[in-house]
C-alpha positions as CSV (number, residue, x, y, z in Angstrom):
1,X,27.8,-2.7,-32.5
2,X,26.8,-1.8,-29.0
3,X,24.7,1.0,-28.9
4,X,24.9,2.3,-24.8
5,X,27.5,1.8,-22.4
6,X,25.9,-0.5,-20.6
7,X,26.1,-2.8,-23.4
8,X,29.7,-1.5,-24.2
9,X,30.9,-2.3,-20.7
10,X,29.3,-6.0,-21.0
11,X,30.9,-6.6,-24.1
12,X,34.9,-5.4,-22.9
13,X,34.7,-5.7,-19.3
14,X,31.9,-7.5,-17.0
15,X,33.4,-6.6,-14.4
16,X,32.4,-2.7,-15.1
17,X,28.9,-3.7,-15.9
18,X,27.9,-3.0,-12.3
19,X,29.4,0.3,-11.8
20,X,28.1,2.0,-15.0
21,X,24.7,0.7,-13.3
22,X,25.4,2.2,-10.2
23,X,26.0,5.5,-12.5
24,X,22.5,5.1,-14.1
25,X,20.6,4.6,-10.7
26,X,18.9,7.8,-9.6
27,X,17.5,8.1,-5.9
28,X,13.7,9.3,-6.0
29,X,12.7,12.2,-4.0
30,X,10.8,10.7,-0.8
31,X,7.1,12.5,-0.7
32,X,5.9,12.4,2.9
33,X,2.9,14.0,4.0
34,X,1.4,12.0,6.7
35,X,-0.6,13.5,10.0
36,X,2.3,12.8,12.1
37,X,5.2,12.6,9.5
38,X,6.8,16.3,11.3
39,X,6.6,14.7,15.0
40,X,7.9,11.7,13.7
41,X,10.9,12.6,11.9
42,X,12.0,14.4,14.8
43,X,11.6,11.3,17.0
44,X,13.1,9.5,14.3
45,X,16.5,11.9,14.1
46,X,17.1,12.1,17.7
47,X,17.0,8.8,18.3
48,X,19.3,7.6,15.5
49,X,21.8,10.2,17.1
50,X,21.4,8.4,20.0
51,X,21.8,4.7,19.1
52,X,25.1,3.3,19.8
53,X,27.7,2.4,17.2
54,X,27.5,-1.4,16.6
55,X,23.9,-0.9,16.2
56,X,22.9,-0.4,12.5
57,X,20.1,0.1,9.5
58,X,20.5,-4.0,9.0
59,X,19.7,-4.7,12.2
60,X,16.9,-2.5,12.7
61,X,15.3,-3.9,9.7
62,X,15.3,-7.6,10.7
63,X,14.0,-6.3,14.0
64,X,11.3,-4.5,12.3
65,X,10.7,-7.5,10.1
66,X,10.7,-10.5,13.0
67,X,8.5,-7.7,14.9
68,X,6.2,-8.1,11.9
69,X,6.1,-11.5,11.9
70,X,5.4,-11.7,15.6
71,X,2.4,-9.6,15.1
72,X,1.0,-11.7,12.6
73,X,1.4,-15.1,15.0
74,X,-0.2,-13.0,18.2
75,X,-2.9,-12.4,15.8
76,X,-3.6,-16.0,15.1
77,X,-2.6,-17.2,18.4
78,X,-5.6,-14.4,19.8
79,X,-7.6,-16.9,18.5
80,X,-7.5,-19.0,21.9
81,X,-6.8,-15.8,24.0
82,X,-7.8,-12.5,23.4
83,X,-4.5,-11.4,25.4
84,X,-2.2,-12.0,22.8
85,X,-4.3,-8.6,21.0
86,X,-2.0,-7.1,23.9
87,X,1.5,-8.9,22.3
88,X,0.3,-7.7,18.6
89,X,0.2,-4.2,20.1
90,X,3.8,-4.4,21.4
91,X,4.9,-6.0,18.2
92,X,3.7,-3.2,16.2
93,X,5.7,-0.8,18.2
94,X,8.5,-2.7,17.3
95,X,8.0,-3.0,14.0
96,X,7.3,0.8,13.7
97,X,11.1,1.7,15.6
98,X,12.9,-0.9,13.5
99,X,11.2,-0.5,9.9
100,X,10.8,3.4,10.4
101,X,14.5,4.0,11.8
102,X,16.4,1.8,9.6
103,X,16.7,4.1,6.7
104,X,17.4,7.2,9.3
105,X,20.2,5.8,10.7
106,X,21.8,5.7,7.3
107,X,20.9,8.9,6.2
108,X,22.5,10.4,9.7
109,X,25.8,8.1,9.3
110,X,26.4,8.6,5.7
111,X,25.9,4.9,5.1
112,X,23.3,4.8,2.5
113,X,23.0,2.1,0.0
114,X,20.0,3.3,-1.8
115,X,19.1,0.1,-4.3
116,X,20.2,-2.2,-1.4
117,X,17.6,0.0,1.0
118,X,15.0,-0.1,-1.3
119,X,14.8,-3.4,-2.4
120,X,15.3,-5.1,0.7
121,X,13.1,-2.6,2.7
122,X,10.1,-3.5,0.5
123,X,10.3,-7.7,0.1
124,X,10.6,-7.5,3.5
125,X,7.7,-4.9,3.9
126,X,5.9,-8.0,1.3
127,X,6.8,-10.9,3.4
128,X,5.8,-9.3,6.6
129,X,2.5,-7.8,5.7
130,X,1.6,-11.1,4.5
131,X,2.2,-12.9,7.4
132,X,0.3,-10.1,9.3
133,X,-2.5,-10.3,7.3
134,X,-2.6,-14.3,7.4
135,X,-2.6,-13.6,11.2
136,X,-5.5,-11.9,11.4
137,X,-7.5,-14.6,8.8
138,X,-6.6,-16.7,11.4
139,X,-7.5,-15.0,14.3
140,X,-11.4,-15.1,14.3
141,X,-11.4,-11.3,14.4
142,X,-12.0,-10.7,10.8
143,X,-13.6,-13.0,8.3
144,X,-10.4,-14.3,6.1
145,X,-12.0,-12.9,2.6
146,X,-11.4,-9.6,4.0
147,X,-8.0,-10.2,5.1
148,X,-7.1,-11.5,1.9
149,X,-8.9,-8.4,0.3
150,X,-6.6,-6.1,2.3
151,X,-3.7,-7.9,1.2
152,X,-3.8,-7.8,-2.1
153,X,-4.8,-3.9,-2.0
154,X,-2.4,-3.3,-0.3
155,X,0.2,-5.5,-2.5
156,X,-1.3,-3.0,-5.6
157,X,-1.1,-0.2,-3.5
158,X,2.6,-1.0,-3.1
159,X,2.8,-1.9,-6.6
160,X,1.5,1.5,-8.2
161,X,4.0,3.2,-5.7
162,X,7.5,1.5,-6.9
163,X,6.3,1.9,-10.2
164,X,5.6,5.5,-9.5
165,X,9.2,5.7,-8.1
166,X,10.8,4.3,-10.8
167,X,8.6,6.1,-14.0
168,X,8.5,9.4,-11.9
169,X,11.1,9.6,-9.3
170,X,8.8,10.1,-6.7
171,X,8.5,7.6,-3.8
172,X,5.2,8.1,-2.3
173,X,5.7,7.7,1.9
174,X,2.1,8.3,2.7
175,X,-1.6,8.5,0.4
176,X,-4.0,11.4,1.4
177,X,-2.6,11.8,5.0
178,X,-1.9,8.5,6.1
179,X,0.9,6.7,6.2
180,X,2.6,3.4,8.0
181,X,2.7,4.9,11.1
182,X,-0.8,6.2,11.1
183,X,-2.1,2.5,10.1
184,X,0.0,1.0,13.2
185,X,-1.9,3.4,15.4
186,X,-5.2,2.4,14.2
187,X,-4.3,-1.1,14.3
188,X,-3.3,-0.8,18.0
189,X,-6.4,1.2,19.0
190,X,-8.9,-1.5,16.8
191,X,-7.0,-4.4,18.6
192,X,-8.2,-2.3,22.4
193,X,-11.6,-2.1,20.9
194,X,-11.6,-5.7,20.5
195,X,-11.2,-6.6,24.2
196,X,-15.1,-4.9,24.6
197,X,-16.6,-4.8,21.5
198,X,-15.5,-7.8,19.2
199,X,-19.1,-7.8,18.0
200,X,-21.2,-4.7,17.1
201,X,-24.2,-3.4,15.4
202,X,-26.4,-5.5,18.0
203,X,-24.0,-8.4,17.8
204,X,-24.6,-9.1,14.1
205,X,-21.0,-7.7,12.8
206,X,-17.0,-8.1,13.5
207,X,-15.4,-5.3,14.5
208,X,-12.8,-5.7,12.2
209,X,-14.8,-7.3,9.7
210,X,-16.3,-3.5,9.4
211,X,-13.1,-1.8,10.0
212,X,-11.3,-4.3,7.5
213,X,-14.3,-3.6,4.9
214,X,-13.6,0.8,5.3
215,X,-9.9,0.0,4.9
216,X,-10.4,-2.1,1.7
217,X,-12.8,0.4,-0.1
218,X,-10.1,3.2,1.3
219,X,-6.9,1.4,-0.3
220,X,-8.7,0.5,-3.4
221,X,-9.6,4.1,-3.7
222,X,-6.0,5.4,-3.1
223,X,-4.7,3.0,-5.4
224,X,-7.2,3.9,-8.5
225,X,-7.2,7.3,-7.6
226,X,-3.1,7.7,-7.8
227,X,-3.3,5.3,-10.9
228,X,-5.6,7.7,-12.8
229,X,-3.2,10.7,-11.6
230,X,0.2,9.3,-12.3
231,X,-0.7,7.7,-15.9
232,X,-2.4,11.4,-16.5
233,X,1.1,12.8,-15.6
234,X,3.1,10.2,-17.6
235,X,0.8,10.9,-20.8
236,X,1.4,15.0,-20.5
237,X,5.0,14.6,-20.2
238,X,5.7,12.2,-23.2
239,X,2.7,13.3,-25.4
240,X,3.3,12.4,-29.0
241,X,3.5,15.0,-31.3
């Protein structure tokens, strides 16, 4: 006997299967508190008013995702010429206009698809930070341990937040003040610093390998630290009597 009406709807009619899905879906509220989130979102919104009409949140994100891409192949082609540190920073702007707008374009036409959105926002997010990050192992600017390292914290930092969105409806845009946008920036400014100090501490370290090495121990701390919180929250709220 079927006991929801998912299962109900499965049983009588596939075909209603996806629509009582649909019904069960429920959008998580977005948690943005980054340094720059206010300036941004009002960058954001007047430019989506802006865009013209044959332009939409699809195409922004495979721009944002080929700008991603692009990044991570300037990185490793820096390799042979410090000049393509110059391309990454471009690409990075790019990325940030096509992965940040997407999802404001559709909230300002009314074209939201919000399980579409989300998954495809965040493979792509996947795929592109690792080919970023396999950019800069490449690149001779960072030893390729520590690009790894930031890979996979960042993969569990993205891991703790869908879970977090889906157990708690709460999507978590940003982790003690910094958020995508605030990571490009530093990104873009370390790449600069590259082009006169690659080496420092009297030539002995890697610019990035030291910047790389603070980001790690940051994301690792983010990601235990909102771990610890959110499994505290989860055990309050369905204590066992």
């Amino acid at each position: 006997m079927a006991s929801t009406l998912t299962d109900f709807c499965e049983q009588v009619d596939p075909r209603v299967l996806s629509e009582a899905r649909k019904e069960k879906f429920l959008k998580a509220s977005r948690v943005q508190e980054s340094l720059l989130s206010s300036i941004e979102k009002r960058a954001l919104l007047a430019t989506a008013q802006r865009l013209p009409a044959w332009v939409n949140s699809d195409h922004l994100t495979a721009l944002g995702f080929l700008a991603q891409i692009m990044a991570g192949i300037s990185y490793a082609m820096a390799r042979y010429d410090r000049q393509w540190l110059l391309v990454v920073i471009v690409c990075l702007a790019v990325n940030w206009f096509g992965d940040s707008l997407d999802g404001t374009l559709a909230r300002v036409r009314n074209r939201q698809r919000p399980r579409y959105g989300f998954y495809v926002d965040h493979m792509v997010d996947s795929f592109g930070s690792v080919a970023l990050m396999g950019g800069l192992a490449l690149s001779g600017y960072m030893h390729p341990y520590i690009a790894i390292g930031l890979l996979v914290a960042f993969l569990l930092l993205s891991i703790q937040s869908y879970l977090a969105t889906y157990a708690l409806g709460e999507f978590q845009l940003s982790f003690w003040s910094f958020g995508p946008t605030e990571l490009r920036i530093l990104l873009a400014v370390g790449n600069l610093a590259l082009f006169r100090w690659p080496v420092v501490l009297h030539g002995h370290y890697r610019l990035f390998d030291i910047g790389g090495g603070i980001g790690l121990i940051g994301m690792a701390a983010m990601t235990i630290y909102f771990t610890a919180r959110n499994t505290h929250r989860l055990y309050v709220q369905e204590r066992l009597s």
